[in-house]
C-alpha positions in Angstrom: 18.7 17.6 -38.2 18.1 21.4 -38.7 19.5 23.8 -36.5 16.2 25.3 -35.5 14.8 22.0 -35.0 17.9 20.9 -32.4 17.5 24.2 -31.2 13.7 23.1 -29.8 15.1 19.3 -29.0 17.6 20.5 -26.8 15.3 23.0 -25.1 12.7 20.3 -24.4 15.5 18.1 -23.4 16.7 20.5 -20.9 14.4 20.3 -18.8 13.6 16.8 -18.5 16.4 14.0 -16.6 18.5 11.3 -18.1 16.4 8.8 -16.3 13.5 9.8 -18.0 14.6 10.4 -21.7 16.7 7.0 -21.1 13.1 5.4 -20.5 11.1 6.4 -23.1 14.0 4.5 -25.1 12.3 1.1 -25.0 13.0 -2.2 -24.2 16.5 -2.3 -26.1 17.7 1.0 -24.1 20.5 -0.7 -22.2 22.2 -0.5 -25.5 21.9 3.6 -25.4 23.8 3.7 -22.2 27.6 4.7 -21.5 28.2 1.7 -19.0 30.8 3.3 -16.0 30.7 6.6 -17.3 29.9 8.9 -14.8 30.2 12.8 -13.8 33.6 14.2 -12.3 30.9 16.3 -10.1 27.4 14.7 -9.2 25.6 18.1 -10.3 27.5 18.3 -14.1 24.9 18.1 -16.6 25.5 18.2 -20.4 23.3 17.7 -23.6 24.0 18.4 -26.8 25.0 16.7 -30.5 27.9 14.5 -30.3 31.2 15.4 -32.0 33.3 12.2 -32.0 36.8 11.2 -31.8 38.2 7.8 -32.2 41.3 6.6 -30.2 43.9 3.9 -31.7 46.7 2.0 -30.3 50.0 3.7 -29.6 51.7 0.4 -31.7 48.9 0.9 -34.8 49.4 4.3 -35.1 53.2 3.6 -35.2 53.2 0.7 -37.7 50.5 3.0 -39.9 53.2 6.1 -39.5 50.0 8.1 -38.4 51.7 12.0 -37.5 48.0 13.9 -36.9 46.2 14.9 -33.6 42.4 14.0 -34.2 41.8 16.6 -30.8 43.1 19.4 -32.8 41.1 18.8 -35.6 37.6 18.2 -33.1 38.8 21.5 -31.5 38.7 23.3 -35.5 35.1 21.8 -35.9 33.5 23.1 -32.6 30.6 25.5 -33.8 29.3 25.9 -30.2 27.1 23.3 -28.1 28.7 20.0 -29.1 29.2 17.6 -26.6 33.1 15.9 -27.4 32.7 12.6 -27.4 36.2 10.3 -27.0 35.9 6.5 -28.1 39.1 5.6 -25.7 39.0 1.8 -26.3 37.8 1.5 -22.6 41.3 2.7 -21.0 40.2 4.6 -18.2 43.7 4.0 -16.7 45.6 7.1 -18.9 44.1 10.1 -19.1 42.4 10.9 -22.6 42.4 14.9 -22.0 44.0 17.2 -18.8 42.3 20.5 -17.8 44.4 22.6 -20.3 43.1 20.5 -23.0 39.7 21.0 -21.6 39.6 24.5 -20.9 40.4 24.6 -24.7 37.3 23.1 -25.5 35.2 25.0 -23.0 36.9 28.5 -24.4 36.1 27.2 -28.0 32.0 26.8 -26.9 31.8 23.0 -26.6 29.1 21.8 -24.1 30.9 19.0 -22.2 33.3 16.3 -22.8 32.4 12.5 -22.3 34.8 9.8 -22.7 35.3 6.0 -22.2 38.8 6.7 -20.8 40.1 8.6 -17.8 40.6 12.0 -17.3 43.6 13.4 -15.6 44.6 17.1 -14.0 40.8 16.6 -12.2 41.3 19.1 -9.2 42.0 22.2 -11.7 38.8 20.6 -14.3 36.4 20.9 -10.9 37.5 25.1 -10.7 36.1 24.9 -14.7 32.6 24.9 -14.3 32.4 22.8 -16.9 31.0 19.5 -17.6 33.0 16.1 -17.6 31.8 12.7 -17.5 34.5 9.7 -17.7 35.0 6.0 -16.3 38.2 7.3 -14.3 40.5 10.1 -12.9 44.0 9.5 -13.0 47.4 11.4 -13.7 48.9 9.1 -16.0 49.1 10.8 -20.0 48.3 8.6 -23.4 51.4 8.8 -24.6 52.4 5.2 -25.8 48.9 4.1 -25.3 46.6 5.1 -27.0 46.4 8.0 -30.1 43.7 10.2 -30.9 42.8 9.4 -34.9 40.0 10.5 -36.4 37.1 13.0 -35.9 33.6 13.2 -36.1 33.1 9.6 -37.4 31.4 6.5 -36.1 32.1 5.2 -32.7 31.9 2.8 -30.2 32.4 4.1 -26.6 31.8 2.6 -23.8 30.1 -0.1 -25.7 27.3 2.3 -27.5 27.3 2.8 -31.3 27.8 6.8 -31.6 27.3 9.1 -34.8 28.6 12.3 -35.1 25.1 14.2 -34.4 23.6 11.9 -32.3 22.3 13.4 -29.2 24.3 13.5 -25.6 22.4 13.5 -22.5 24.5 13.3 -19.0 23.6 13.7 -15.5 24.7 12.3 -12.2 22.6 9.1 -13.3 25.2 8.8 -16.2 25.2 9.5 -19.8 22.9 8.1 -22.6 23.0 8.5 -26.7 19.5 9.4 -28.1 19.8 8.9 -32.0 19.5 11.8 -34.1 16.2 10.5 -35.5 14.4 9.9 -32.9 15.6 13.3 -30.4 12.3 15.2 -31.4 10.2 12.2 -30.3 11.8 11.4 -26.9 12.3 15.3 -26.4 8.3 15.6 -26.8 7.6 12.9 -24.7 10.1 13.3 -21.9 8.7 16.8 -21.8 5.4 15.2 -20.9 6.4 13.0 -18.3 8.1 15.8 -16.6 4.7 17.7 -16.4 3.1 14.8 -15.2 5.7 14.4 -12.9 5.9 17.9 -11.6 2.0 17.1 -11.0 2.5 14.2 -8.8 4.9 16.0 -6.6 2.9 18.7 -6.5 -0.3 15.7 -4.8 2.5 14.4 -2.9 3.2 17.8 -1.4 -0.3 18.6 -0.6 -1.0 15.9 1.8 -2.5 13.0 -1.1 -1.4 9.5 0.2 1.6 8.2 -2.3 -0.4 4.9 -3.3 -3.2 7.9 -4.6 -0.5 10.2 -5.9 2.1 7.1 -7.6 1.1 6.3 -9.9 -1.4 8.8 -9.6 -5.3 8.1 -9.6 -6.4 9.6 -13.0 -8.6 12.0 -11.4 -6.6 13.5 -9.3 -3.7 13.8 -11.6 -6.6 15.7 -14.0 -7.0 17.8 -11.3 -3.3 18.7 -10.3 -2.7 18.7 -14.4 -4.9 22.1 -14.4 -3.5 23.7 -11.8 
């Protein structure tokens, strides 16, 4: 995808909620949806393109003599915007990153961190002002759990396929993947249903009866639609 082109995703995107980008995915959308991972805050909101990082056994890395730090290497790749993404194998009982390690990728430009895993040193993340959504809080560390292995290649977290590009949505509903391919689609539309509903609020507001205003009466929506 173009930069210019995410550029205008991302701004459509924006403005629109997770719930309604995660309908317009279709009937199979359960499968775009981080099961369990949720906000450290209820009013943290990220979106951008996913850089990825995939988590191993402790005991594999060992027996493969693995000596590298796949977070160091996602930290060298931020540009600005990306939304870290850490496949943690589901342990949300260690914590995958601690604020330090956060406020690392916030200072770098990143967008948010989302993670299958836990996320520990939580009370001094909240004074970040920065976005974090994970299945856990805890204060126990990795180490001779799980090791971070390789960056920005495919993932499964939380039981979604990720690729590295692949759009990140999150908001207190949760956190859904919108492939790369179809973001300008869903970004259009989701755009449109925000309208629409920004129009039915708008009846709602002005006295129309809610069985008029949702789902709205075509005419009326027509009406609010111009104004």
């Amino acid at each position: 995808m173009e930069e210019v082109n995410l550029n205008e995703v991302l701004e459509l995107l924006d403005h629109a909620s997770v719930a309604t980008a995660y309908s317009l995915l279709g009937e199979s959308r359960a499968r775009f949806l981080l099961s369990g991972v949720k906000p450290l805050l209820p009013n943290m909101r990220v979106i951008g393109p996913a850089l990825t990082i995939q988590y191993i056994e402790f005991k594999e890395a060992v027996s493969m003599g693995f000596k590298g730090n796949a977070v160091h290497e996602a930290y060298d790749l931020v540009k600005g915007g990306e939304v870290i993404v850490a496949a943690a194998l589901g342990r949300s009982d260690v914590g995958v990153f601690g604020d330090c390690i956060t406020f690392g990728f916030k200072a770098k430009g990143a967008a948010g961190i989302v993670t299958d895993g836990g996320i520990r040193d939580s009370p001094n993340i909240f004074k970040l002002n920065f976005p974090v959504f994970a299945r856990n809080t805890t204060p126990e560390h990795i180490g001779g759990v799980i090791v971070p292995y390789k960056v920005n290649v495919d993932i499964v977290c939380a039981g979604v396929h990720i690729r590295p590009g692949d759009i990140i949505m999150g908001d207190a509903d949760g956190v859904i993947v919108i492939p790369k391919e179809k973001a300008k689609e869903i970004a259009v539309k989701a755009s449109e249903v925000e309208i629409k509903e920004d129009a039915i609020r708008r009846m709602i507001a002005s006295g129309i009866p809610l069985r008029d205003a949702y789902p709205p009466r075509p005419d009326l929506l027509e009406k609010f639609l111009k104004k």
